[in-house]
Each structure stands twice: as structure tokens, then as C-alpha cells.
BALOBA-1460 file (C-alpha; in Angstrom, 3 decimals):
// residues 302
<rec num="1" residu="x" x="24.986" y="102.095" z="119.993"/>
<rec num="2" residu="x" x="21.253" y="102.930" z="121.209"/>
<rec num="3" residu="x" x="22.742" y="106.758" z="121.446"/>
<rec num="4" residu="x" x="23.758" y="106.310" z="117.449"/>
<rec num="5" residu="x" x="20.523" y="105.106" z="116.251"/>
<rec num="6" residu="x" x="18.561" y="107.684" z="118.193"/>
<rec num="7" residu="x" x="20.619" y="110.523" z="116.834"/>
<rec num="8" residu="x" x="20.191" y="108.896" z="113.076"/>
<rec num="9" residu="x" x="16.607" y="108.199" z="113.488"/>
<rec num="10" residu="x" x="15.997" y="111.593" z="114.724"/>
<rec num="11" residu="x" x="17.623" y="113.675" z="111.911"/>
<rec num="12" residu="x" x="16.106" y="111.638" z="109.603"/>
<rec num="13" residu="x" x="12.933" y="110.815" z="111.078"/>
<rec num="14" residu="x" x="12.627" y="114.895" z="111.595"/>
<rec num="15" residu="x" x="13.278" y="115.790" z="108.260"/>
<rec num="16" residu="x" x="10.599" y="113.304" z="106.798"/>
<rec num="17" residu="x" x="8.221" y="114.560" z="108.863"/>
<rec num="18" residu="x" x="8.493" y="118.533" z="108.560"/>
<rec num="19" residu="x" x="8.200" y="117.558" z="105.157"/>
<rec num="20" residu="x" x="5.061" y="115.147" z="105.192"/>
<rec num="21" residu="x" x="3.848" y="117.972" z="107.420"/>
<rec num="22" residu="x" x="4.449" y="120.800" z="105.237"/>
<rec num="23" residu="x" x="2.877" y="118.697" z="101.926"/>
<rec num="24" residu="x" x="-0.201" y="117.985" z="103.355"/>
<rec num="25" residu="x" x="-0.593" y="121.303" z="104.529"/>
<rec num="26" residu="x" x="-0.060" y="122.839" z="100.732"/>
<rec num="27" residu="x" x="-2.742" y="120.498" z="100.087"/>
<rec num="28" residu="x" x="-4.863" y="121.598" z="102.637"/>
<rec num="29" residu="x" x="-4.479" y="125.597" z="101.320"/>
<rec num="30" residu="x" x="-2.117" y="126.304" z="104.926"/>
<rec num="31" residu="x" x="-0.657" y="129.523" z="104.258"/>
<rec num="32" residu="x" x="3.229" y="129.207" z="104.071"/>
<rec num="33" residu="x" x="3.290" y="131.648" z="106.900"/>
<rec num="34" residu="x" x="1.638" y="129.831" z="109.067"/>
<rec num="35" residu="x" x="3.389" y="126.650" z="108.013"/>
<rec num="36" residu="x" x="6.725" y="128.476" z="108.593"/>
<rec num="37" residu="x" x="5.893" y="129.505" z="112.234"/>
<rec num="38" residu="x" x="3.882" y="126.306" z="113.153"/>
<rec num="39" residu="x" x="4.144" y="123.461" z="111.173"/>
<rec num="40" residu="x" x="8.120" y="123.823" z="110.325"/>
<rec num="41" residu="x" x="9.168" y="125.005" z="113.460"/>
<rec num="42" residu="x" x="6.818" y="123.024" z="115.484"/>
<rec num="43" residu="x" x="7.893" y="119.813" z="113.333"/>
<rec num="44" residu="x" x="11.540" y="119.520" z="113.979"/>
<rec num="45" residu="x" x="10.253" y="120.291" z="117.691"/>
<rec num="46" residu="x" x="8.584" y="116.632" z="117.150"/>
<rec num="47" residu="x" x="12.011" y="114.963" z="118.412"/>
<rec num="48" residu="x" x="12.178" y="116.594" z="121.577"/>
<rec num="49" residu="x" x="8.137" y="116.104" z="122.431"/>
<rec num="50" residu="x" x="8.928" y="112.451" z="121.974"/>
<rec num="51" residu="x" x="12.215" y="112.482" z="123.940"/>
<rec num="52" residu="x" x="10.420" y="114.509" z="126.881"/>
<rec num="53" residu="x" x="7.405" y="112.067" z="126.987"/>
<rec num="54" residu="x" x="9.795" y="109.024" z="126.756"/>
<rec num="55" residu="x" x="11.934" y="110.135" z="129.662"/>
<rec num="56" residu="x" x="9.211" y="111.434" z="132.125"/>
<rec num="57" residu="x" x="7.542" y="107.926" z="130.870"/>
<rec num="58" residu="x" x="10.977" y="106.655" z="132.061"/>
<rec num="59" residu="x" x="10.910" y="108.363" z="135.100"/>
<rec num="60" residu="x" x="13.628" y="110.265" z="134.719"/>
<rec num="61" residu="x" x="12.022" y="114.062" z="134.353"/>
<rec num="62" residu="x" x="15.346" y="115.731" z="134.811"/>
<rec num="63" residu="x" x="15.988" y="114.772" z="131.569"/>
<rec num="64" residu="x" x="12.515" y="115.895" z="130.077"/>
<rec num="65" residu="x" x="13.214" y="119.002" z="131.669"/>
<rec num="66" residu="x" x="16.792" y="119.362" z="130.529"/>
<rec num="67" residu="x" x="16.236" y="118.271" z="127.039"/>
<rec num="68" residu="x" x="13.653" y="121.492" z="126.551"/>
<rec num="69" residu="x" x="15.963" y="123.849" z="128.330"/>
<rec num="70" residu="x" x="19.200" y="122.878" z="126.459"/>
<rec num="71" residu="x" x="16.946" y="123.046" z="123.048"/>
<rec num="72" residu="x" x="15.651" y="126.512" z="123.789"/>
<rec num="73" residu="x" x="19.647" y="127.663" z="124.649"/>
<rec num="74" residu="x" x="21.043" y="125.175" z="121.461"/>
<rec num="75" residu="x" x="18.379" y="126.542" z="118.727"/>
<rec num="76" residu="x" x="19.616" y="130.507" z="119.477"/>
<rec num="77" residu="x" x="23.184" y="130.119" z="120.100"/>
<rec num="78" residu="x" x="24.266" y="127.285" z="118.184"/>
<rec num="79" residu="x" x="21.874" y="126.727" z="115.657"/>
<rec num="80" residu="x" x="21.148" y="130.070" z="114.671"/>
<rec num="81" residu="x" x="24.744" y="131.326" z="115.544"/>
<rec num="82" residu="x" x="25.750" y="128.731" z="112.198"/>
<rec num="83" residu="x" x="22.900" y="130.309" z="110.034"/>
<rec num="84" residu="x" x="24.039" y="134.132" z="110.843"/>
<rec num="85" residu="x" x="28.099" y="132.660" z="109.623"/>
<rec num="86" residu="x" x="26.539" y="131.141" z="106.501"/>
<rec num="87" residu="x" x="24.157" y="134.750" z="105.864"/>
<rec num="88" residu="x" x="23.002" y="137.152" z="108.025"/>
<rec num="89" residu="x" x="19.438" y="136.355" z="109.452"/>
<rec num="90" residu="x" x="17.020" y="139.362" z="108.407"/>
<rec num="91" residu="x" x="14.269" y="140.061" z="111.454"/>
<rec num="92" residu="x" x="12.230" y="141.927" z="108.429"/>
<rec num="93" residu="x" x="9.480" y="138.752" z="109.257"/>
<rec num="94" residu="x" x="6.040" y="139.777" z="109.411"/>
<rec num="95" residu="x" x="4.269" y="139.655" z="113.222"/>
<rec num="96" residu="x" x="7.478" y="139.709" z="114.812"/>
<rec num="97" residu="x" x="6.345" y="141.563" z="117.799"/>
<rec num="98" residu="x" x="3.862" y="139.075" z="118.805"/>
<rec num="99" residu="x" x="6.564" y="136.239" z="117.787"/>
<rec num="100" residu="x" x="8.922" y="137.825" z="120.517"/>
<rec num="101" residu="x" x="6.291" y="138.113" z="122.962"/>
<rec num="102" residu="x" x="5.244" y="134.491" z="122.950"/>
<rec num="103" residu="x" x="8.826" y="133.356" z="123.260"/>
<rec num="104" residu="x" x="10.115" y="135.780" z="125.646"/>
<rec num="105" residu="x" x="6.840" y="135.224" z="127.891"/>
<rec num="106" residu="x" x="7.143" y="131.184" z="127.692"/>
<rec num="107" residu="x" x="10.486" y="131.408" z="128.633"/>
<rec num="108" residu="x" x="9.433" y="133.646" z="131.607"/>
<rec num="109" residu="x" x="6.569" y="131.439" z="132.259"/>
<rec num="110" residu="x" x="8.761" y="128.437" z="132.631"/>
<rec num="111" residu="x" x="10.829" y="130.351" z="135.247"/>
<rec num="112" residu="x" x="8.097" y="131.020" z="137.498"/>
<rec num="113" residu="x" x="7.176" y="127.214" z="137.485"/>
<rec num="114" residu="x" x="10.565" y="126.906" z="138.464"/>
<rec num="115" residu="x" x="10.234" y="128.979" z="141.290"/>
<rec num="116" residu="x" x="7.079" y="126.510" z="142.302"/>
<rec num="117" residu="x" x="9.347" y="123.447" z="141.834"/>
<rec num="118" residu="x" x="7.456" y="121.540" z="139.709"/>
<rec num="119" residu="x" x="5.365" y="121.787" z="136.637"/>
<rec num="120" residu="x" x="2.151" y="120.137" z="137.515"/>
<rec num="121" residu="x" x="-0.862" y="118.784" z="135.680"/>
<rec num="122" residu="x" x="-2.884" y="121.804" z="136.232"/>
<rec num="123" residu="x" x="-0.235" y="123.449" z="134.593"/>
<rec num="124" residu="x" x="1.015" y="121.247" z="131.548"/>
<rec num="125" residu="x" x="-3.144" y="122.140" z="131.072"/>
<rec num="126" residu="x" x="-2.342" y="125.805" z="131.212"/>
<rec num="127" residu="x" x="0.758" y="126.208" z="128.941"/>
<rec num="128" residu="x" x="-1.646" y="123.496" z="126.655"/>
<rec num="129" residu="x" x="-3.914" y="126.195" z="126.328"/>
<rec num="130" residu="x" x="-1.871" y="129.249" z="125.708"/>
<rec num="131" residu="x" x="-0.604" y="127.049" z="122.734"/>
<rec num="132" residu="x" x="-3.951" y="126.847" z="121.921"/>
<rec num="133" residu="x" x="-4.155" y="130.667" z="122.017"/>
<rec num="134" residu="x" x="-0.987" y="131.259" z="119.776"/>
<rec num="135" residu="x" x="-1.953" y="128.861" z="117.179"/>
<rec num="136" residu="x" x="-5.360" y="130.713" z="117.198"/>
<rec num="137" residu="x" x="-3.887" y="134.067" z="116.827"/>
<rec num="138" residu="x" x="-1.162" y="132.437" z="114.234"/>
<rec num="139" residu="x" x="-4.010" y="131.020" z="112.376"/>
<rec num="140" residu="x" x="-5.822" y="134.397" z="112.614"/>
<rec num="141" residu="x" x="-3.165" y="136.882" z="111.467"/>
<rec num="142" residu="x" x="-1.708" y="134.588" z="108.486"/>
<rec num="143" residu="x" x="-1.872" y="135.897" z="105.142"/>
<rec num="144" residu="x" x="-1.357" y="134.818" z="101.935"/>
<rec num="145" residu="x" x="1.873" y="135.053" z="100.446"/>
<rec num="146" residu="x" x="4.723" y="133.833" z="98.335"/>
<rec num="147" residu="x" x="5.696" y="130.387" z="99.001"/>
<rec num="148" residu="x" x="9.609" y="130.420" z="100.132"/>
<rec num="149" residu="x" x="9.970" y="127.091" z="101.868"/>
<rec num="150" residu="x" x="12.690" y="124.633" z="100.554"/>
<rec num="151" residu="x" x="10.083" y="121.701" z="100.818"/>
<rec num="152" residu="x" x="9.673" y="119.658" z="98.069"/>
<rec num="153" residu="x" x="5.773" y="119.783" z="96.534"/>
<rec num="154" residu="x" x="4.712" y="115.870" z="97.052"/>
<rec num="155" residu="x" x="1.840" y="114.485" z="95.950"/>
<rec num="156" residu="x" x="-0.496" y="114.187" z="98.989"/>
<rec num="157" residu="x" x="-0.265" y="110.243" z="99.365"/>
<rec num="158" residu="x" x="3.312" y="110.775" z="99.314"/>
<rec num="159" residu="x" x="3.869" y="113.236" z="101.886"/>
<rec num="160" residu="x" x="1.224" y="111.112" z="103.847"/>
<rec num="161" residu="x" x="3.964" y="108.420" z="103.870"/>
<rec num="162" residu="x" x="6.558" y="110.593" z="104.456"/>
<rec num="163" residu="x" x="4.691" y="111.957" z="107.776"/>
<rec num="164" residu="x" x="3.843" y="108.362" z="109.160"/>
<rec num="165" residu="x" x="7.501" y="107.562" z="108.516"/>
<rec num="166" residu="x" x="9.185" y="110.430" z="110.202"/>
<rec num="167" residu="x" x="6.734" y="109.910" z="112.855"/>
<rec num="168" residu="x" x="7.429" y="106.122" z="113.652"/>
<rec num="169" residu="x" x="11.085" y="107.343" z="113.010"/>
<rec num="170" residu="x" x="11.266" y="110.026" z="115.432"/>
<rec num="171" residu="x" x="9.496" y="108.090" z="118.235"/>
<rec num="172" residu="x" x="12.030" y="105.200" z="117.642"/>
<rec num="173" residu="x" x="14.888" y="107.217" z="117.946"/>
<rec num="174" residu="x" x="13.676" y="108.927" z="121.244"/>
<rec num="175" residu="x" x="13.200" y="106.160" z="122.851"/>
<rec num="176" residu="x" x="16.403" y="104.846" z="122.019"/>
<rec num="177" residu="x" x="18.148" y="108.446" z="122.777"/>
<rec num="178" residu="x" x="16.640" y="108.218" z="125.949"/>
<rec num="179" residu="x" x="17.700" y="104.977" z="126.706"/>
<rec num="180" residu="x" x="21.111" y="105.251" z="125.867"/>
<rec num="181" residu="x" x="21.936" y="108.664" z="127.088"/>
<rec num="182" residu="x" x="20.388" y="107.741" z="130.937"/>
<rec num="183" residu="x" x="22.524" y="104.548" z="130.704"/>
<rec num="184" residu="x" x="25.501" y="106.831" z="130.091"/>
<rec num="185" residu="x" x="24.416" y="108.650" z="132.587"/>
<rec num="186" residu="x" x="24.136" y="106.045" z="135.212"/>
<rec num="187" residu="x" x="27.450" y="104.531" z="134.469"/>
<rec num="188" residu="x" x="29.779" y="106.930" z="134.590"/>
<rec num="189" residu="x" x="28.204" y="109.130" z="137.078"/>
<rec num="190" residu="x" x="26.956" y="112.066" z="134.650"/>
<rec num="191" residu="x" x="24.070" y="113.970" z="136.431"/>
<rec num="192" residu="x" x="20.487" y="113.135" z="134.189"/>
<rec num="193" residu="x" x="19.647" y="116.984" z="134.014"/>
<rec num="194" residu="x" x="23.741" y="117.458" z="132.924"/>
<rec num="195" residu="x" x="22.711" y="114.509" z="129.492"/>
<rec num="196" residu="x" x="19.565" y="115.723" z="129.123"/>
<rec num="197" residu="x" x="20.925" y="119.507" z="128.797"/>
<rec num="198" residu="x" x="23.699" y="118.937" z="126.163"/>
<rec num="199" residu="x" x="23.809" y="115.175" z="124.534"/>
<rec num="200" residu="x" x="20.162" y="114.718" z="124.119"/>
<rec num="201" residu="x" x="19.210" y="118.745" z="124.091"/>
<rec num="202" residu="x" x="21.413" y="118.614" z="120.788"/>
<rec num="203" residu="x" x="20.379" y="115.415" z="119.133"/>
<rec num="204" residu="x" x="17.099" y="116.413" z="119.311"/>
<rec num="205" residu="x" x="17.603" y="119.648" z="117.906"/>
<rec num="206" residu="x" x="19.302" y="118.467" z="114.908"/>
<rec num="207" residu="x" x="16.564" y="118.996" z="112.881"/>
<rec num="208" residu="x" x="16.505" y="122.626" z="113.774"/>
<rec num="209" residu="x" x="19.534" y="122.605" z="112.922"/>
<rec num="210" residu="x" x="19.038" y="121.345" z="109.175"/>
<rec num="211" residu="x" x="16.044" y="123.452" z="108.499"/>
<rec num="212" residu="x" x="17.229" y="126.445" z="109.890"/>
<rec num="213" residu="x" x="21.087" y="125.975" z="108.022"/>
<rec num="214" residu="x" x="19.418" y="125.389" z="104.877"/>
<rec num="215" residu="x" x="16.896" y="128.213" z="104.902"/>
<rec num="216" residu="x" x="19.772" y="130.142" z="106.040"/>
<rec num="217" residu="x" x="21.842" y="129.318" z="102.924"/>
<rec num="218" residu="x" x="19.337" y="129.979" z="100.495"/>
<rec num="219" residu="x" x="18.442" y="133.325" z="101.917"/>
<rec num="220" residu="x" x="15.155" y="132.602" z="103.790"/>
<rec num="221" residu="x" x="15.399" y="134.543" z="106.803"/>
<rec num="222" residu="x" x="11.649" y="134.056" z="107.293"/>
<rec num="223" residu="x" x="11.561" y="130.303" z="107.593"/>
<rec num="224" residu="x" x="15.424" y="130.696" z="109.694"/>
<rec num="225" residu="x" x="13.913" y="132.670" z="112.061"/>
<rec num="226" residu="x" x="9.945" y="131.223" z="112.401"/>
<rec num="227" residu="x" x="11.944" y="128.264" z="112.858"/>
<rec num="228" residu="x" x="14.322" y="129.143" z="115.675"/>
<rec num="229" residu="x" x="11.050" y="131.104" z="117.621"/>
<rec num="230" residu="x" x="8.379" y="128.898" z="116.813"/>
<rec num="231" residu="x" x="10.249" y="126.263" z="118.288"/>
<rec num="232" residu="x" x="11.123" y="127.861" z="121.417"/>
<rec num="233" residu="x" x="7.462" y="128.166" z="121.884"/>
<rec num="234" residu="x" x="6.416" y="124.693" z="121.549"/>
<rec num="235" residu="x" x="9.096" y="123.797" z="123.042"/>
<rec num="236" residu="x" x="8.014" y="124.715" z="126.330"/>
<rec num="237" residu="x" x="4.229" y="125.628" z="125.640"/>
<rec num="238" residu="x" x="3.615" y="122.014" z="124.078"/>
<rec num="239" residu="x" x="6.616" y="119.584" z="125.328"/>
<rec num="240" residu="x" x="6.652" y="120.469" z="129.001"/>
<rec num="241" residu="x" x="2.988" y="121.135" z="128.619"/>
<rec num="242" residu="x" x="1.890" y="117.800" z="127.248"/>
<rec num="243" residu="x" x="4.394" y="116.057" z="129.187"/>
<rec num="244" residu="x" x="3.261" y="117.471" z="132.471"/>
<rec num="245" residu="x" x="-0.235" y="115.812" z="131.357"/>
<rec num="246" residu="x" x="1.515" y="112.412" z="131.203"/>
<rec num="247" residu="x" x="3.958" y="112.606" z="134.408"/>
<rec num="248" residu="x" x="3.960" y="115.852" z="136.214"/>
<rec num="249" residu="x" x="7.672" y="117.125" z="136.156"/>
<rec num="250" residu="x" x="9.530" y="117.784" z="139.721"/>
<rec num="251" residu="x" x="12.433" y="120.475" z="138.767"/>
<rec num="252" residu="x" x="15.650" y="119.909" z="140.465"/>
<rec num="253" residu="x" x="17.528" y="123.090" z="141.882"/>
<rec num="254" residu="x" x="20.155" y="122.048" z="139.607"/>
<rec num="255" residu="x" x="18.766" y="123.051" z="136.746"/>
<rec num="256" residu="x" x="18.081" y="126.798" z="137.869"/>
<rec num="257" residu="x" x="20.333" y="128.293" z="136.433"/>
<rec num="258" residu="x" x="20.277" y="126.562" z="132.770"/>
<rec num="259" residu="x" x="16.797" y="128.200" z="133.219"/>
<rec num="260" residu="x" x="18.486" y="131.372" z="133.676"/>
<rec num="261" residu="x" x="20.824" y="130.931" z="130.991"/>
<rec num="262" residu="x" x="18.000" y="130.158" z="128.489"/>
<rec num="263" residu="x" x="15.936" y="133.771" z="129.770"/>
<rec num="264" residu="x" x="19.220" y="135.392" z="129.103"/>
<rec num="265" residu="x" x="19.955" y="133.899" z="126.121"/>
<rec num="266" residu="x" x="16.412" y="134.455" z="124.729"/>
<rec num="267" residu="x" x="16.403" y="138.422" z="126.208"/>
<rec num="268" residu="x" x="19.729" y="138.467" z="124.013"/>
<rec num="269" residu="x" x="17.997" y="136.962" z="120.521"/>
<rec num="270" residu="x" x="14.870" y="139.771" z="121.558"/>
<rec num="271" residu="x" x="17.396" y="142.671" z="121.892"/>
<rec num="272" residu="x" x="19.253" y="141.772" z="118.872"/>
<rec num="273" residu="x" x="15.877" y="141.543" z="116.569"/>
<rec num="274" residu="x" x="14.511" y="144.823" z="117.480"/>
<rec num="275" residu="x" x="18.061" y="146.619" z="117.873"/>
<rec num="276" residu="x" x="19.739" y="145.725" z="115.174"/>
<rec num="277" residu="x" x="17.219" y="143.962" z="112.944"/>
<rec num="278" residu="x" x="19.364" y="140.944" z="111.701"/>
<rec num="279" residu="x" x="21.410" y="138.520" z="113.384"/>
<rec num="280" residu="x" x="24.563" y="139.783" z="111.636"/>
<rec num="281" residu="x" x="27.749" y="137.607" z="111.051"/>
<rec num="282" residu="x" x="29.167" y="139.574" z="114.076"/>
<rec num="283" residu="x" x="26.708" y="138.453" z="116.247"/>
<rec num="284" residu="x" x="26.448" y="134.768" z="115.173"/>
<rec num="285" residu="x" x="30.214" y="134.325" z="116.546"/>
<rec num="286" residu="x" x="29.259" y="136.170" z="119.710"/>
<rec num="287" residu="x" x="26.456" y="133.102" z="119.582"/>
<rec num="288" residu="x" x="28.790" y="130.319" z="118.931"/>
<rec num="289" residu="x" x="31.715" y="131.669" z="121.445"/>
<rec num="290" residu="x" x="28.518" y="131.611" z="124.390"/>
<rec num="291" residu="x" x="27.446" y="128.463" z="123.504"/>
<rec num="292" residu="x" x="30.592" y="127.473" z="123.488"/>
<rec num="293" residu="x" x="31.317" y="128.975" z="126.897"/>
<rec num="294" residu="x" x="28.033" y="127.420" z="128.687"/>
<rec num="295" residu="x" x="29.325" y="124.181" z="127.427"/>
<rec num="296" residu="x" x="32.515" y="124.774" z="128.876"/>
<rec num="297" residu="x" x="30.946" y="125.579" z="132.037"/>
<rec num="298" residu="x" x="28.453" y="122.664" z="131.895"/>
<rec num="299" residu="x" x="31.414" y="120.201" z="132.100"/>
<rec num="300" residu="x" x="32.796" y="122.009" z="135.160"/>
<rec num="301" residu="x" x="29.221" y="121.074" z="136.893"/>
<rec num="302" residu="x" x="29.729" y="117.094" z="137.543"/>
């Protein structure tokens, strides 16, 4: 039941508040490029901040750890694998050099930390401020430009509500994902890292999954794709970052090679942008038959 209401309060609670989020910031002047990158895909990235700080909160950091991972791995090769069946994903977006280098390098960053065994405070402080150093640059290279974002225009005391809301929403519904998922967990003998990497890596990327489906649909590559890689980003730059502030986070030798699997999977989405440009059809079934595969092999792993 706690599992249920997580997962609703999640989706819902994300969607409210990518779009409080994205009002005030029309309000404020935000470019929509910047909004796309940051705000959008940083937004639906709220469920899994709050998830991460609620488990290492909960002492259970295999989970924290496992819910960023199985995000990173679930927004390329599920989420975006759906978008690319529904229309082809266009990698036409501007800056998308410096968008792969900022989510291939956090993805090798968080493998080195690996290596140490544990992502400290001193360095939930360091990947804090290289997040601090992307949004600067984000902020710095943003132009102005044709708003293409399926958002709704609110009035600002409107989209204030709608932010609060998603926000009270979303921290709900982690807490009662993470609640529910380590009980699972605990009674029938599921590893935490093994929940945290599929059950909870999903739910919390349902959002994601709605913003980057839609966008998809209506032929907004841009916001598809910001969304997928500005996600990856915070997802390790700000979640583990910020989390590490709260609880540093031990990393169990179990979870070494999900870390692998998400530097492969993100070398894969790289290739694939600069090779062929788009994430054709084609290539969103490879996606889906992977994802499907690491699942497969997930189960084989408790």
C-alpha cells in the first residue's frame, strides 16, 4: 500500500512541480533553454533527490545509491528507448557537446568514488559545486529562443501553488516509496541496492518518463533530450551530492557493476548522438531489448 501511494504521489507530485517550476520561471524571463536543460529535467529529478535523502536519512544508503544508478540506466534505455518508438529523438539541440561532456564526466566521476568506496562529505561538496559550475555555464550560454515546452502558461500565483503542491507531494511519496520498498525488501529477502536499482529507480523516474513521452510525441526533441541529460546530471551531481552532505554514502561492492552498466549505457546514448545524430526507431528497440536484458539479469542477482 505505502509502495502505491509513493508511486501515485510521485507522478503526480512531479508533474505539478516541473510545471509550477517552469511558470514561475516564464515569469521570471528564464529562457526556455535553460528551463529545458535545468528546470524540466532537473524537476522530474525532484523525486529521486527526495527518495535518496529519505533513505540515507533511513539509513539505508544502498538504496540512495541504487535509486540514482538505476535512474541514470532507466531514463536512457527505457525512457528514452519509448520516446525514439513514438518519434525519432533529433540530437540537432543546441550545446550538445558540453551537454555530453557533463553527463559522460558525472557518470565517470561517480565511478571513481566507487573505486574509493564511499562518497563522502568532502565530496557530496565537490559534485555540489561542479553543479554549481554547469548551471553557471547553462545560465551563461542560454539564448533566447522560441518557446517549445508543453507547459501550460499559469498565472504566477497559480504555478506558485502548483510548485508547493508537487513539492509536499513528491516528498510524501518518497518517504512512503522508501518505506515500503525497504520493507519489501526486508521481508522477502530482496537485497536494498537490488529495490533501490529497479522498483524505486523506476517510480521515481516516472516523471521522466511523462515529460520525456510527451515531448517525444509532439516532436520536441529538444525538451526529450535536455530532459533525459539534464537529469543524468543532477542526478548524480545534485542527489548523491546533496545527499552525501546529509549522510555520507558507503558503496557496497554489489553495486559495481550497475555502475558499470550505467558508464556503458551512457558511452552508448554519447556514441549514438554524435554518430548518428538521432535516436532512431532502430535504436530505441536496441534500448528497450537492454533494458530489458539488465532486468533480466538483475533478477538472477538475489
Amino acid at each position: 500500500m505505502l509502495v502505491a501511494f509513493g508511486l501515485v504521489a510521485l507522478l503526480v507530485g512531479g508533474d505539478l512541480l516541473v510545471r509550477g517550476a517552469v511558470g514561475v520561471a516564464r515569469r521570471f524571463g528564464v529562457s526556455p533553454l535553460v528551463i529545458g536543460l535545468t528546470l524540466v529535467g532537473f524537476g522530474t529529478s525532484a523525486p529521486e533527490l527526495v527518495t535518496s535523502l529519505s533513505a540515507a536519512l533511513a539509513g539505508s544508503p544502498a538504496i540512495a545509491i541504487g535509486n540514482v544508478v538505476g535512474s541514470n540506466i532507466a531514463n536512457i534505455l527505457l525512457i528514452l528507448g519509448l520516446a525514439a518508438l513514438i518519434r525519432p529523438v533529433s540530437a540537432q539541440m543546441a550545446g550538445l557537446p558540453r551537454e555530453a561532456v557533463w553527463v559522460g564526466g558525472s557518470a565517470v566521476g561517480l565511478a571513481v568514488l566507487a573505486g574509493a568506496g564511499e562518497i563522502s562529505v568532502l565530496a557530496g561538496v565537490v559534485l555540489l559545486a561542479l553543479l554549481g559550475v554547469y548551471l553557471w555555464g547553462a545560465f551563461r550560454s542560454s539564448t533566447a529562443g522560441t518557446d517549445n515546452l508543453d507547459v501550460p502558461i499559469d498565472p504566477l500565483p497559480k504555478a506558485s501553488i502548483f510548485l508547493m503542491l508537487g513539492l509536499a507531494l513528491t516528498i510524501g511519496g518518497a518517504i512512503a516509496l522508501v518505506d515500503g520498498a525497504t520493507g519489501i525488501a526486508r521481508a522477502y529477502g530482496v537485497p536494498e541496492a537490488v529495490i533501490g536499482l529497479t522498483l524505486v529507480a523506476i517510480g521515481t523516474s516516472l516523471p521522466e518518463l511523462a515529460t520525456t513521452v510527451m515531448a517525444a510525441r509532439r516532436g520536441q526533441s529538444d525538451v526529450a533530450l535536455g530532459n533525459i541529460l539534464g537529469s543524468g546530471i543532477f542526478n548524480i551531481l545534485g542527489i548523491l551530492g546533496t545527499t552525501a552532505l546529509v549522510a555520507p554514502l558507503p558503496i557496497e561492492d554489489s553495486l559495481i557493476p550497475d555502475i558499470g552498466v550505467m558508464l556503458a549505457t551512457t558511452a552508448l546514448l554519447i556514441a549514438l548522438l554524435f554518430w548518428r545524430r538521432a535516436i532512431s526507431r532502430v535504436s530505441g528497440v536496441i534500448f528497450l531489448l537492454l533494458y530489458t536484458g539488465y532486468m533480466a539479469w538483475l533478477s538472477q542477482t538475489f
